[in-house]
N, C-alpha and C positions, 0 to 999 in steps of 0.2 A: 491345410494351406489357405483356405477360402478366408477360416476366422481369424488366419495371424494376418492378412492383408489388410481386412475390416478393421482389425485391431491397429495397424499401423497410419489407417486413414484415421484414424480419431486421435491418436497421439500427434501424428503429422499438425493437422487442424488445431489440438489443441496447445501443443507446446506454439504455434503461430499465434493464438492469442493470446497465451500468458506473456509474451514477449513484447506485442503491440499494448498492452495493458500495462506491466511495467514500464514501457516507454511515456505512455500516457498518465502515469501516476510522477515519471520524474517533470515530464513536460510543466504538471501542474507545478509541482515547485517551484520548477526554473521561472514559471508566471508570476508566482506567489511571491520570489523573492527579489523579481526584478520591477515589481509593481504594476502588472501587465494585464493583470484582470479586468478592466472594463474597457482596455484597449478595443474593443470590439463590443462598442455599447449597445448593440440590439441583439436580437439573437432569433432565428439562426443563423442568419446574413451578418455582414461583418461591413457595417454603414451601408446597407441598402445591397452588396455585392455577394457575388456567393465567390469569386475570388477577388480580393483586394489588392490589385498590383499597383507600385509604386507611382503612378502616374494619377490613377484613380484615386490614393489618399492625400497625395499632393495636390488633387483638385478643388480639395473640402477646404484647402486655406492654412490656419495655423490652427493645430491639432496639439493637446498636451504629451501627446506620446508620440514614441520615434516609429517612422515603420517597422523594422525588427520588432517592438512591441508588439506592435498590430500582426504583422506573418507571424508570433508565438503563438499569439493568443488563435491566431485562424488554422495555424498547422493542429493547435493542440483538438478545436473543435473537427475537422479533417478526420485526423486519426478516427475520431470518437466517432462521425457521423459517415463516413465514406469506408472505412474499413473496423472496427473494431464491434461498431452496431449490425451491420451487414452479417459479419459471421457467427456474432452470436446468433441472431436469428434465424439466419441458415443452416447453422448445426446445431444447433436443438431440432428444428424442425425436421432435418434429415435424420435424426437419431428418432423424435419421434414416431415419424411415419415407418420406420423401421424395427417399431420397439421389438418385434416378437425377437430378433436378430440381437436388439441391443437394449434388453429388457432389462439387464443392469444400471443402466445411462440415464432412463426416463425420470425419474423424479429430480435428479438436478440438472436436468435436459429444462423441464419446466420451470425450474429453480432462477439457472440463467436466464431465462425469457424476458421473467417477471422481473429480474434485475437490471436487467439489460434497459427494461420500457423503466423504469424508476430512474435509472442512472438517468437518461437521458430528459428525462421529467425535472430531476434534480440540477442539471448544467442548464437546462432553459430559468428554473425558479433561481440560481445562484447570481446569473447576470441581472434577471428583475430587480432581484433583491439589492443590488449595486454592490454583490460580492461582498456580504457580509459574515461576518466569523465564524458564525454560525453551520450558517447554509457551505461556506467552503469546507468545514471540517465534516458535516455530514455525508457530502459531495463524495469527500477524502476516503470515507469508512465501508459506503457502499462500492466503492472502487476497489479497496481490498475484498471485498465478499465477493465481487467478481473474478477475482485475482482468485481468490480460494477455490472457486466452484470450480474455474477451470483447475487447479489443480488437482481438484478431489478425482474430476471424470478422468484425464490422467490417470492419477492411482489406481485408477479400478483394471487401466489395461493392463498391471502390475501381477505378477504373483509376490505378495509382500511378503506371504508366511517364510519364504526361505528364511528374513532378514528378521522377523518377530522375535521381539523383547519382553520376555515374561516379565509382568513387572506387577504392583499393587495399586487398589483401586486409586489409591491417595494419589501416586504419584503420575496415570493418566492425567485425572482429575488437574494437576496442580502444571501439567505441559501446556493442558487446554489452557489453563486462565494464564500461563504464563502468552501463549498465540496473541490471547484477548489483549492484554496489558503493553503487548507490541503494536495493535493496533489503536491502540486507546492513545499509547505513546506519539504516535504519527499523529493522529487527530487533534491531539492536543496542543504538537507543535507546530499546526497546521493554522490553530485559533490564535496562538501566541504572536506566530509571524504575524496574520491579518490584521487582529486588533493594536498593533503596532508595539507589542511589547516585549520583540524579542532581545532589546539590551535593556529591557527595566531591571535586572539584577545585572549590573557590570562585572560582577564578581563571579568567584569561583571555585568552592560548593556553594559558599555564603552567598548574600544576595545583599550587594552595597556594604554598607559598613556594620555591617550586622549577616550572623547564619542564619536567621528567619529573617523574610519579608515584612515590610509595615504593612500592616493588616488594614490599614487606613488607605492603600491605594493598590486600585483594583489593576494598575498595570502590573504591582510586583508580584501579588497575586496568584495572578493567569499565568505569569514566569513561572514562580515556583510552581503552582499546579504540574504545569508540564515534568520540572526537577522530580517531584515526588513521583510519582508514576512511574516514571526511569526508575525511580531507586528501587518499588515495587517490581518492578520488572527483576532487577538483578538481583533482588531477594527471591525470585521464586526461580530464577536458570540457578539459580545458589543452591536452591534446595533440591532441584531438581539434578545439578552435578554430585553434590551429597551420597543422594538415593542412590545414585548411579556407579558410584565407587566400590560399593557393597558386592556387584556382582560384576565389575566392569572388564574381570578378563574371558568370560563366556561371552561376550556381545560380538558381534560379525566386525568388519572392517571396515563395512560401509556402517555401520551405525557409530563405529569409533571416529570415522572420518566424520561423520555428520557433526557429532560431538563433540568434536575439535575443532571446526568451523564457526558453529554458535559461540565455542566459548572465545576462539578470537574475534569475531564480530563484538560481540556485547563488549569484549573490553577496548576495542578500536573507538565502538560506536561513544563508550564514553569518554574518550582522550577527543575525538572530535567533536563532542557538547560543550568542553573545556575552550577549544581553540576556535568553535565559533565566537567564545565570548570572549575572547582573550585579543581576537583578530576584527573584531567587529560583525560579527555576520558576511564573509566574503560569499558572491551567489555560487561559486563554484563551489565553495564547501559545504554551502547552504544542499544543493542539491547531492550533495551526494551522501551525505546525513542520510536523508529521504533514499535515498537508492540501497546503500547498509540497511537500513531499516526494514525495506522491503525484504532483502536477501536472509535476514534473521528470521522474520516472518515464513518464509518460503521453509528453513530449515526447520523451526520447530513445528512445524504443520509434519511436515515430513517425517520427524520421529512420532509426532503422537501418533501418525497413520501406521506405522509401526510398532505400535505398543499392546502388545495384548495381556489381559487382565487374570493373572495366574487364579484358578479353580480352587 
């Protein structure tokens, strides 16, 4: 009774921040695509304040951004710096100081910490940087690896074996880098937004009046970059639903349902890469691209944690 209570404190905790993470990863979009990034040009105060209320930024005079900019960009630091950092720190450390009890949890107890003091290393070096493409898709990637860790310590309160898919090395292997190519996908369309070129291809598969990019400009480029990776991606959930046919009436219901969510997401997510460019980049579809994206992410983590490598 002792260890299913213990057990529920740490799911409790940790499904609280995968929740306030996801928040804070759409948040960033919702920034990224409303142009709201240096709305709050110093850091970690937001013009000198540690809350910026409307009175106080209508003091500064005429400001290039609206207040809503400015509350996005201070709620998004908020989350991160009053709630989000907080508990990572706190529950690592109570899991550490506990390890003999929760000597499963300790090394990505550690894992988070180290993330957690980067992340926040990372959002101080992004505003220096005046929010550069760079530094935001970096920013993007260590944010899902946070997102991850809290899932993985999750999984561990799990007995997974019930739901276990005997399956071959190749096609763990090919789930992982499928995870990977979902996160590389976010970060790339994370660089695309910044560096201003997410209608440099108006078109759609094609890019302008042509299916490749002119190789001569680096905004069509960086668009197609992003295109390609997507299509990597759907080549390898491709391969990976393939493999999966072979033995797909042995597999549980949760791992059918799993698999049947992926494969609506992925083909959602690309009717939505179509109609941002079809609609102009709308912010509401803008983020919610980034929020599917996430939820793809979530689901294939989730089967590879359920994959075990048949003997």
């Amino acid at each position: 009774m002792q260890i299913k209570r213990k057990t529920k404190l740490i799911r409790i905790i940790g499904y609280s921040l995968l929740f306030f993470i996801f928040l804070q990863i759409i948040l960033g979009a919702w920034i990224r695509l409303t142009g709201s990034g240096m709305s709050c040009p110093d850091w970690p105060l937001c013009y000198g304040y540690i809350f910026p209320t409307p009175s106080k930024i209508s003091s500064l005079g005429n400001i290039e951004y609206t207040y809503f900019q400015v509350f996005l960009e201070w709620i998004h630091r908020a989350n991160a710096a009053f709630v989000i950092g907080p508990v990572c720190i706190l529950f690592s450390s109570y899991i550490l100081l506990k390890k003999k009890i929760y000597y499963n949890y300790t090394k990505l107890s550690y894992f988070l910490l180290i993330l957690i003091l980067i992340q926040g290393a990372l959002g101080g070096l992004t505003v220096f940087k005046s929010n550069i493409p760079w530094s935001v898709a970096i920013h993007l990637i260590f944010a899902f690896l946070l997102y991850l860790t809290g899932l993985l310590i999750i999984s561990k309160t799990y007995n997974l074996s019930k739901n276990y898919i005997l399956t071959s090395k190749f096609t763990k292997i090919n789930t992982a880098i499928t995870a990977l190519l979902t996160m590389a996908a976010a970060a790339a369309g994370a660089f695309t937004s910044k560096y201003g070129a997410s209608l440099s291809c108006n078109s759609w598969p094609g890019c302008n009046d042509s299916f490749f990019p002119d190789f001569s400009d680096m905004f069509e480029l960086i668009h197609y970059a992003h295109r390609v990776i997507a299509l990597f991606l759907f080549i390898t959930l491709a391969v990976l639903f393939f493999k999966m046919t072979s033995y797909y009436s042995m597999l549980s219901k949760k791992i059918k349902y799993i698999l049947g969510l992926i494969f609506f997401i992925i083909i959602f997510q690309i009717m939505i890469g179509a109609l941002l460019i079809y609609f102009g980049v709308p912010i509401w579809l803008g983020v919610f691209h980034q929020a599917t994206g996430l939820m793809l992410f979530t689901l294939i983590t989730m089967l590879y944690l359920h994959m075990k490598i048949k003997d």
